[in-house]
Backbone bond lengths (Angstrom), bond angles and torsions (degrees), N, CA, C in turn:
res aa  C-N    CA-C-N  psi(-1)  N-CA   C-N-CA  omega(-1)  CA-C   N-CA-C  phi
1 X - - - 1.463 - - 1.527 109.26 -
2 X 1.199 111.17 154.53 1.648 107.43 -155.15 1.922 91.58 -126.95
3 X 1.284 111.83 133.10 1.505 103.78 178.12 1.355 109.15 -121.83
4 X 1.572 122.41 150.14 1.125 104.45 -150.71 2.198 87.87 -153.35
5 X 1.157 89.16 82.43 1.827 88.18 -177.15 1.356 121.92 -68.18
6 X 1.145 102.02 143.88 2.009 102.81 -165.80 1.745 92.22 -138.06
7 X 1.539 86.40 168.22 1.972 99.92 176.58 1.732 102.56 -106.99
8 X 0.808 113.96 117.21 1.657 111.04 176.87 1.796 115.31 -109.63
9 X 1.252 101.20 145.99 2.066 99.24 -158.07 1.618 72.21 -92.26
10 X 1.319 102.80 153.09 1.641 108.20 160.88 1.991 95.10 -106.14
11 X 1.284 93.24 -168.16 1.688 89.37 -175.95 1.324 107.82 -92.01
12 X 1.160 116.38 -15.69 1.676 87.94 158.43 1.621 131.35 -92.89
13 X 0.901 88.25 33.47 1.865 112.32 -178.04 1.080 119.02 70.40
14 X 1.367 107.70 21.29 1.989 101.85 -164.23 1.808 95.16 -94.52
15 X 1.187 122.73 163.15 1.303 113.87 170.96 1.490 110.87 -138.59
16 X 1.799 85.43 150.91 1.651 101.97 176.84 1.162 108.96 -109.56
17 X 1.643 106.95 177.17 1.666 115.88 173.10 1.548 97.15 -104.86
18 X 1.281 108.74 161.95 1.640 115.59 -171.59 1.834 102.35 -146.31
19 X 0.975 118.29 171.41 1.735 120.92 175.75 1.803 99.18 -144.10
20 X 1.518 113.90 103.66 1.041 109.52 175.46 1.536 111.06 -95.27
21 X 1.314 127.41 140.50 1.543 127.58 165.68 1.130 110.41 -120.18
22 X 1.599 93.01 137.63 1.560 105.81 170.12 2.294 108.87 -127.35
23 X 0.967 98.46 155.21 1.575 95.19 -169.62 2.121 86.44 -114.98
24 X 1.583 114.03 19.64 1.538 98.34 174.08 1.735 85.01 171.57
25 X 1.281 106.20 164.38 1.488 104.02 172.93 1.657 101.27 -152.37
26 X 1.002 124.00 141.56 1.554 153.55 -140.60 1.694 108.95 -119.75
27 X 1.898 114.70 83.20 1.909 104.64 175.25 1.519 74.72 -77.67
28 X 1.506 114.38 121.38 1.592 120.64 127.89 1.269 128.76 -72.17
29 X 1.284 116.02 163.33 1.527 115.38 -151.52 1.776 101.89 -157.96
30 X 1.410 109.47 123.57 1.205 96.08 172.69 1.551 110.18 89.18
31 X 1.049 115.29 9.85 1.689 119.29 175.11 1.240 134.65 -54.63
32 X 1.734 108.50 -28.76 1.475 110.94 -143.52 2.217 98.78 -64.83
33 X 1.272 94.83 171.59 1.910 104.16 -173.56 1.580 87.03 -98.45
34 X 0.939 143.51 -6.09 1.482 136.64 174.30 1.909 110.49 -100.90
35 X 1.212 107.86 98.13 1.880 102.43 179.29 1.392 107.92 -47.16
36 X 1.588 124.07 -27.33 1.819 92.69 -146.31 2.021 80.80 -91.47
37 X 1.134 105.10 -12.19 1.505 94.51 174.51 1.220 127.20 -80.92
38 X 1.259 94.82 -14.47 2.154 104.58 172.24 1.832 94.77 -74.24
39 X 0.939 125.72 -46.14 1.649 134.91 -171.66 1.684 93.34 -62.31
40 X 1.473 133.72 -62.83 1.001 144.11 -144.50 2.081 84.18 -66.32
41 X 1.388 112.88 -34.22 1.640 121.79 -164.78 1.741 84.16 -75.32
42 X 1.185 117.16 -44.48 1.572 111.90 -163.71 0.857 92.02 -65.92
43 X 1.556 150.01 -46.21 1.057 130.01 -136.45 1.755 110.10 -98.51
44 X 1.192 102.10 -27.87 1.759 121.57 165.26 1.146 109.85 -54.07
45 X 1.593 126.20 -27.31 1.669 122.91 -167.23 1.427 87.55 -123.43
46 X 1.587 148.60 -3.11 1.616 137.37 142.06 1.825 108.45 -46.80
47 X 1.142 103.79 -25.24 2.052 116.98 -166.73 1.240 97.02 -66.96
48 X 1.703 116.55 -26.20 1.535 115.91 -149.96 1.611 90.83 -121.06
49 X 0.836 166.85 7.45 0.893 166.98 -2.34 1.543 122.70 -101.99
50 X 0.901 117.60 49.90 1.820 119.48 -150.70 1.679 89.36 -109.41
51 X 1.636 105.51 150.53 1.020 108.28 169.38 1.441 137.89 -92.85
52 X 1.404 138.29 145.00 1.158 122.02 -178.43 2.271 120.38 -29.06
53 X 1.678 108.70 167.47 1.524 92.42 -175.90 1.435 115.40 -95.46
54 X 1.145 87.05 166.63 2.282 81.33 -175.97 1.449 108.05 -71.26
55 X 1.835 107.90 -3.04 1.627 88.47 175.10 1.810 76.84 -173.98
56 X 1.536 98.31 -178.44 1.229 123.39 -164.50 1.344 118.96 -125.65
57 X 1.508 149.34 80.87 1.802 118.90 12.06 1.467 97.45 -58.39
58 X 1.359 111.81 -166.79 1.669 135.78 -164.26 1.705 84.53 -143.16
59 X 1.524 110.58 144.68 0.997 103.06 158.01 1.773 94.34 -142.58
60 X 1.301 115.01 144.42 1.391 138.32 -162.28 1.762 119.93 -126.92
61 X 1.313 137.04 104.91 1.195 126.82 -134.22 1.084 79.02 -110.15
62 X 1.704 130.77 143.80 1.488 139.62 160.70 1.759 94.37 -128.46
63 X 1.687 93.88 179.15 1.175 101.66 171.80 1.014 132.44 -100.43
64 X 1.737 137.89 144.09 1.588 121.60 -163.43 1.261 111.59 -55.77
65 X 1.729 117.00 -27.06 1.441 111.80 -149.96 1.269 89.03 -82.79
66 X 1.988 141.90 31.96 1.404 136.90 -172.64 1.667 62.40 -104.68
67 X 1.098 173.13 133.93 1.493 138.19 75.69 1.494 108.71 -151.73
68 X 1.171 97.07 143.42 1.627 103.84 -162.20 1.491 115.24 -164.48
69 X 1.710 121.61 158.44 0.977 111.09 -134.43 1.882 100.34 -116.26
70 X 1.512 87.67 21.87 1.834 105.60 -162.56 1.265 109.14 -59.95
71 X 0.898 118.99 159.33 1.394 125.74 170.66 1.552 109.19 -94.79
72 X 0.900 108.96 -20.84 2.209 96.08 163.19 1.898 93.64 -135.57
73 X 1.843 97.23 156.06 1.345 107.31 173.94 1.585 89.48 -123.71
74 X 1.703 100.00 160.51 1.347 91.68 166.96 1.759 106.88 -131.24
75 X 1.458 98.15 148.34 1.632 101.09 -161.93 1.526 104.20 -115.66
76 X 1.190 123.40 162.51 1.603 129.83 174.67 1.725 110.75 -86.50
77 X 0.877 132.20 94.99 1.525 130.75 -171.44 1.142 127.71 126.17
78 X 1.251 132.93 -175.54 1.145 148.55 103.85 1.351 133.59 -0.44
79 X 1.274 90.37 -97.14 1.939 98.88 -172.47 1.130 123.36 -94.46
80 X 1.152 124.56 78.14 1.235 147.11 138.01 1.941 131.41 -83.15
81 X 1.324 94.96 127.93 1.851 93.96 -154.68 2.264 88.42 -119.77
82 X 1.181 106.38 158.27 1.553 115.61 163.60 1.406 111.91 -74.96
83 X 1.089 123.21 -179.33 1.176 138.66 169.59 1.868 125.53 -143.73
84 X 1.088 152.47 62.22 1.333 134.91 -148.25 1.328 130.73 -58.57
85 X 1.013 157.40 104.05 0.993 152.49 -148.73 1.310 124.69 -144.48
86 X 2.011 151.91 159.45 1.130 136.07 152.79 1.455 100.43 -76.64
87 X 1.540 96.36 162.10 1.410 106.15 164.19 1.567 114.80 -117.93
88 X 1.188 144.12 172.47 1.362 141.30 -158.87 1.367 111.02 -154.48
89 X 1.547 160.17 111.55 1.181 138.94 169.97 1.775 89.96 -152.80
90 X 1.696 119.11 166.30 1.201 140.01 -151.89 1.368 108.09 -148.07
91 X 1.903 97.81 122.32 1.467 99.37 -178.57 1.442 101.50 -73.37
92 X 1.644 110.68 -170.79 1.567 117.88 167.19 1.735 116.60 -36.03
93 X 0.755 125.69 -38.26 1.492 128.25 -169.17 1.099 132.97 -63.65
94 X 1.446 96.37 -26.96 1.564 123.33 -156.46 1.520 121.74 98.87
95 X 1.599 109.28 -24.95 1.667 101.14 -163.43 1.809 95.90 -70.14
96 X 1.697 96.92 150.90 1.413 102.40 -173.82 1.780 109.59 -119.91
97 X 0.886 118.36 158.57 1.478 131.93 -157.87 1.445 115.84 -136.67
98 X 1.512 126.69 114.69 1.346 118.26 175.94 1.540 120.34 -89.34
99 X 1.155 133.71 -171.60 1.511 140.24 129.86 1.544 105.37 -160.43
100 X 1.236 101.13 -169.55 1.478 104.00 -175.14 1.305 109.93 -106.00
101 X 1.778 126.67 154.32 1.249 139.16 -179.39 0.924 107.63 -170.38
102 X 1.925 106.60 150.52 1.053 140.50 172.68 2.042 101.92 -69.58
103 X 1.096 105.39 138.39 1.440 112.02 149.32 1.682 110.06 -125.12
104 X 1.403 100.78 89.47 1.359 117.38 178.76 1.523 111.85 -72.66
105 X 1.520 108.76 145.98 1.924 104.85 -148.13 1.712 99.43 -148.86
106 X 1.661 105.84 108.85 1.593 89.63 165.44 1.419 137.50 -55.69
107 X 0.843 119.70 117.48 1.503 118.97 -166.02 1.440 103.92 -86.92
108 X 1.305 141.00 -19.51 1.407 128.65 162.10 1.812 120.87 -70.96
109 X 1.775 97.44 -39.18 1.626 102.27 160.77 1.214 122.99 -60.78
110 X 1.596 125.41 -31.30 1.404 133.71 179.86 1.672 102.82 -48.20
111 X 1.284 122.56 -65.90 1.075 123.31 -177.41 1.501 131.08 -37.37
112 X 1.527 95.05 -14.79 1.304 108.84 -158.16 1.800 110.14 -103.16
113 X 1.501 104.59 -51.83 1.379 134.48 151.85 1.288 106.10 -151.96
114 X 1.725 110.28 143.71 1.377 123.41 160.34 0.984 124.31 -57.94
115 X 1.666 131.17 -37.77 0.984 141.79 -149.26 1.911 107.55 -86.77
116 X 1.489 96.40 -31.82 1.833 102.21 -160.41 1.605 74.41 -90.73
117 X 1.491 127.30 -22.89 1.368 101.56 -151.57 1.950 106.11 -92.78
118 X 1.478 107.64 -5.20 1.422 117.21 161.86 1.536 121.63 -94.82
119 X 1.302 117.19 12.77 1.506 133.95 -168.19 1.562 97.62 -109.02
120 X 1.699 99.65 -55.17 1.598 87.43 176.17 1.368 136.79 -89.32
121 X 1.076 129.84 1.66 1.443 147.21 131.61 1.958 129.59 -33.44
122 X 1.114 119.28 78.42 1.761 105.63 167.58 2.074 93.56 -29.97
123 X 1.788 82.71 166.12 1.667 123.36 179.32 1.463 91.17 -134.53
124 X 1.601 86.55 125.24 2.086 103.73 -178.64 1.418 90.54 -96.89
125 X 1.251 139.05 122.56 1.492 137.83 129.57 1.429 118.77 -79.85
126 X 1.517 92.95 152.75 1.750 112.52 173.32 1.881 99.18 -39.12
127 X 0.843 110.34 -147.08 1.802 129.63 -151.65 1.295 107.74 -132.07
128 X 2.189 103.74 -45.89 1.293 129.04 -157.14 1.976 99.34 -136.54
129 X 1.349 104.99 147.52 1.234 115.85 162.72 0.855 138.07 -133.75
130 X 1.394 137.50 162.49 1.632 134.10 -160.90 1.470 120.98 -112.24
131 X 1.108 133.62 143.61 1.256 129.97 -169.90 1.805 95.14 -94.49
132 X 1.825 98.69 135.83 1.885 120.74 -152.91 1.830 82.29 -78.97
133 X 1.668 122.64 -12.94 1.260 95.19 -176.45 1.460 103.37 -87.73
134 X 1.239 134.85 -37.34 1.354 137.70 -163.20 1.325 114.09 -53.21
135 X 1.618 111.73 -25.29 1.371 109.29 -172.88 1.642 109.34 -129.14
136 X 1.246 127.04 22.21 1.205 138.85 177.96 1.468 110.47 -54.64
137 X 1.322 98.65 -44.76 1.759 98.67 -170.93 1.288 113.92 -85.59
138 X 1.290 115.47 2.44 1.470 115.42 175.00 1.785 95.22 -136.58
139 X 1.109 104.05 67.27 1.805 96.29 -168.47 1.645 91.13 -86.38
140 X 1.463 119.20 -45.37 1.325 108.61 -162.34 1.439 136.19 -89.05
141 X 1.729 96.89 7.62 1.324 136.23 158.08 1.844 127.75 -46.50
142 X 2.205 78.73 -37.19 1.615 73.05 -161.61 1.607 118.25 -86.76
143 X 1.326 130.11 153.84 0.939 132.07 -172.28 1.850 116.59 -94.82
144 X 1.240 101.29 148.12 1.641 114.96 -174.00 1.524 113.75 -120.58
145 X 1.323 139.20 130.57 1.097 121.57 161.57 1.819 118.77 -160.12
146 X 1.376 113.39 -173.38 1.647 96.29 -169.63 1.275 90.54 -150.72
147 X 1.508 114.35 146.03 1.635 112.86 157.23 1.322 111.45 -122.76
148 X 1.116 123.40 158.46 1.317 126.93 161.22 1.319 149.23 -155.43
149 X 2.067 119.10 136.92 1.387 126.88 -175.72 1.174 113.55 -28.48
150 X 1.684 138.90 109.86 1.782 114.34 -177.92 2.280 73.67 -159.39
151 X 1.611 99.21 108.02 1.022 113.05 166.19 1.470 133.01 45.31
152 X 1.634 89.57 46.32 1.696 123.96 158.73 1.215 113.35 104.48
153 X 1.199 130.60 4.56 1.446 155.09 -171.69 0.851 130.97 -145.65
154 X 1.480 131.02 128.35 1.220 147.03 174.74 1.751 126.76 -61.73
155 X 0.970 128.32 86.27 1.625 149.08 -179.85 1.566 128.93 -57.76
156 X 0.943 128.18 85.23 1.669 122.14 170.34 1.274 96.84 -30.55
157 X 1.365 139.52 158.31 1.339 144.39 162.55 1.405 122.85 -155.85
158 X 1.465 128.08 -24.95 1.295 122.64 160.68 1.214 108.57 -147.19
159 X 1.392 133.20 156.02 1.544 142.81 170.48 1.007 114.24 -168.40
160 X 1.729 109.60 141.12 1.759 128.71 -175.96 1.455 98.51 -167.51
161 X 1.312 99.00 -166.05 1.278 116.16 176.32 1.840 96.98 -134.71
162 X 1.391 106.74 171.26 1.395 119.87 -171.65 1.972 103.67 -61.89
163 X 1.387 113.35 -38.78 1.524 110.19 -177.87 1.178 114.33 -74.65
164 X 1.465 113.23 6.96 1.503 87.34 161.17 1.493 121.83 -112.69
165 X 1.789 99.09 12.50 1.412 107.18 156.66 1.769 110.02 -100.63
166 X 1.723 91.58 168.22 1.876 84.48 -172.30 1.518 104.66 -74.58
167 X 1.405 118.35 152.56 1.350 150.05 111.69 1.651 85.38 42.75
168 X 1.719 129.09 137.54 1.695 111.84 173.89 1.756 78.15 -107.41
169 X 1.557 126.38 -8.17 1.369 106.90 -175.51 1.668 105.93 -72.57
170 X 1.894 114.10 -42.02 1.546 103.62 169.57 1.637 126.48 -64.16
171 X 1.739 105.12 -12.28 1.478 93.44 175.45 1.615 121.65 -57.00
172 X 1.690 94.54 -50.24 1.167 78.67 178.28 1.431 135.80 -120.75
173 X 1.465 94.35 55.37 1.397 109.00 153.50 0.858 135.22 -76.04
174 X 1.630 91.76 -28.29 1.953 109.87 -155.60 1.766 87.85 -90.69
175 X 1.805 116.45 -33.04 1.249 122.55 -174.38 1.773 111.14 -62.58
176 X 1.340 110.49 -35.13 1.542 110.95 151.61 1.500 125.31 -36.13
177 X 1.298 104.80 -70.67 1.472 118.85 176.41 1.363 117.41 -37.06
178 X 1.717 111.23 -43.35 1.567 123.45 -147.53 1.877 91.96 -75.42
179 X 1.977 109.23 -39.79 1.106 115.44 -167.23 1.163 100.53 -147.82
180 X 1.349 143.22 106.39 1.202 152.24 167.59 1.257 118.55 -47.89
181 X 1.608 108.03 -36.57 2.139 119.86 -168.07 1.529 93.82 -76.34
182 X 1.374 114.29 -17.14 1.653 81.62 177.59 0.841 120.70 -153.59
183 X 2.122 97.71 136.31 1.668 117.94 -134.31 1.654 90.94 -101.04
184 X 1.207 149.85 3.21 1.350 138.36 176.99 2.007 89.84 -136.07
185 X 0.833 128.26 106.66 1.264 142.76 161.69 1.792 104.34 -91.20
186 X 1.405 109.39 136.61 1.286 87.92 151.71 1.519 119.69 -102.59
187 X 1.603 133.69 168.97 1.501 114.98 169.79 1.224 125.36 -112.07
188 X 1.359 122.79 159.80 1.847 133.70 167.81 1.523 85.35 -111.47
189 X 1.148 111.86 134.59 1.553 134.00 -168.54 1.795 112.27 -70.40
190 X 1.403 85.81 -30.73 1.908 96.50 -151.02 1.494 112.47 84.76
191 X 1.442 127.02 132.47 1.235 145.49 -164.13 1.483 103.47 -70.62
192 X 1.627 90.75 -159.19 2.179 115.33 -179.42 1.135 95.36 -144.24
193 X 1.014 128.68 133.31 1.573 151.19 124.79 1.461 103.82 35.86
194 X 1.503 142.24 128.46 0.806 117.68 168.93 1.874 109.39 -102.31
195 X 1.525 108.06 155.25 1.459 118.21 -159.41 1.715 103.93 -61.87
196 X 0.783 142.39 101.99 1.457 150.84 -178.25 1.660 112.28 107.18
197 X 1.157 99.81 -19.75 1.839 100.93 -174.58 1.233 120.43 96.99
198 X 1.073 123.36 20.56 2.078 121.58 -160.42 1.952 93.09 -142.99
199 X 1.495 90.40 110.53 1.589 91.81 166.81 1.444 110.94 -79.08
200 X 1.501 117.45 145.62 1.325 138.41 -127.20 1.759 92.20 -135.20
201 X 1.046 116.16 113.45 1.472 130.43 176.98 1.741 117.73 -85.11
202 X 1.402 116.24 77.98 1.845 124.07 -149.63 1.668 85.37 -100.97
203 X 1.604 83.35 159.91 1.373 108.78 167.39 2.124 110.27 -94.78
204 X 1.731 92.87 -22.42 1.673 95.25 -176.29 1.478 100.03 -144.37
205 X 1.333 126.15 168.67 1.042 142.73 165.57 1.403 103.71 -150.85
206 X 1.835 95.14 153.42 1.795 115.48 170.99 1.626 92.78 -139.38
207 X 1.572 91.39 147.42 1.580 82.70 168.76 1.519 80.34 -156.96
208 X 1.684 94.78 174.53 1.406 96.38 -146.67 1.679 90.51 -136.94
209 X 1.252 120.27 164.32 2.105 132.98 150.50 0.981 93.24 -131.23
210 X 1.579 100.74 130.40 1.677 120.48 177.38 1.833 93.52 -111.28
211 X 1.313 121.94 121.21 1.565 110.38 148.51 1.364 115.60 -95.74
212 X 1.578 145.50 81.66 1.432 134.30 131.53 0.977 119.28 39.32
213 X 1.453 100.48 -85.49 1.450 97.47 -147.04 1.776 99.13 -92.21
214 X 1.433 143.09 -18.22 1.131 141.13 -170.54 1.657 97.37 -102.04
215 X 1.801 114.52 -10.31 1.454 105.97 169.75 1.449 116.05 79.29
216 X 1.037 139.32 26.94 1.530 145.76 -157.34 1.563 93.16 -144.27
217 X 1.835 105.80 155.63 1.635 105.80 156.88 1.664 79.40 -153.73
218 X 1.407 88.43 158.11 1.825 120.71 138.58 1.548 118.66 -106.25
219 X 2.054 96.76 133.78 1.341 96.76 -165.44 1.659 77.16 -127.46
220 X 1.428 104.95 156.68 1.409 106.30 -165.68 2.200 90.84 -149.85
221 X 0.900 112.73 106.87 1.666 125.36 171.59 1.569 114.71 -94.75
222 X 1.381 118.59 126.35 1.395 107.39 176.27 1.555 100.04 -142.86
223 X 1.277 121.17 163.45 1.723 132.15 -154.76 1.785 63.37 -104.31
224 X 1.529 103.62 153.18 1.569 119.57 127.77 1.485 134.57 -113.44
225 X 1.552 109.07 84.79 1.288 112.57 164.90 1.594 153.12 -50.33
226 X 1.594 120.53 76.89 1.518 116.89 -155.94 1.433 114.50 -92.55
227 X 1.975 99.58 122.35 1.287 98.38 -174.29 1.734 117.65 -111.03
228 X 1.383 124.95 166.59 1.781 98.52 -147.64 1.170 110.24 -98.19
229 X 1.294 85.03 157.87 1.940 114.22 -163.38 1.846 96.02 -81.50
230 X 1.461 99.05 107.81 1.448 109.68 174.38 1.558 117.90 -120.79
231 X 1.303 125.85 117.76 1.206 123.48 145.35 1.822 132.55 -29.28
């Protein structure tokens, strides 16, 4: 079992410490509740050469110890792109806690397998996390998004809100299904659309959770440092 302590804001801004465990953690893939936008994702990662998924969500098992709260990752290559996403994991109790994260993804390994190519990649989380009850009733309210450093300028690059990813109660239902042995998973949500369609090869990324209606975000910036891909 893997423990993984975080600071979570409550809503009146005060903050606690928390210990989330997960015994496996889950890049989902392919989530969104709108089909022609799951297609619109296939078709952005057909560009790269990746193949359609063996099913519809995808779920892709990495290890917790991929996620971390650094402010730079460092990658082997080139092409390596972000991903925006919530993240989801549960202390002993059950109570569950979001923030936002990158599931950053080789895109030359993608082609190759999805699975090794979200394994060898770190996961950037926020700093801070939110408690899944505070914002339940406005879950699909909340907003997600990413920009990114890509040749001297700063880039809009993805934006949504949580409803137009699925349900985190069907994630992990279906994440039950996928693997029965393991009863605390943590999750990677599965992304949004990216803004023009063209994954974007950055030197930085920020990505952000906006809640609306409670008025709060986590903004989370990380360098991508690429070091070289040697035989």
């Amino acid at each position: 079992m893997y423990t993984f302590q975080v600071t979570v804001e409550l809503v009146n801004a005060a903050q606690i410490t928390r210990s989330l465990v997960m015994d496996g953690c889950v890049a989902a893939g392919y989530t969104g509740r709108d089909q022609a936008s799951v297609h619109q994702h296939i078709e952005e990662l057909k560009k790269l050469g990746v193949a359609p998924p063996y099913e519809i969500p995808a779920f892709y098992w990495i290890s917790p110890h991929r996620l971390t709260q650094g402010a730079e990752i460092q990658v082997v290559g080139q092409q390596t792109s972000p991903e925006v996403e919530f993240f989801l994991a549960a202390e002993n109790d059950g109570s569950l806690y979001i923030t936002i994260a990158s599931d950053h993804t080789d895109r030359e390994l993608e082609a190759v397998s999805v699975s090794k190519s979200k394994q060898v990649c770190d996961k950037v989380l926020g700093d801070t996390f939110w408690s899944v009850a505070d914002v339940v009733n406005h879950w699909n309210e909340i907003e997600i998004s990413a920009k990114v450093y890509h040749q001297g300028a700063w880039i809009d690059y993805q934006a949504g809100t949580l409803g137009k990813i699925l349900h985190y109660t069907d994630l992990l239902e279906r994440i039950k299904k996928d693997d029965p042995n393991k009863t605390a998973p943590g999750l990677l949500s599965g992304t949004i659309p990216i803004i023009g369609g063209e994954a974007l090869y950055a030197s930085a990324c920020e990505i952000t959770m906006r809640d609306p209606v409670l008025k709060r975000s986590i903004v989370k910036a990380y360098d991508i440092v690429v070091v070289p891909d040697r035989s």
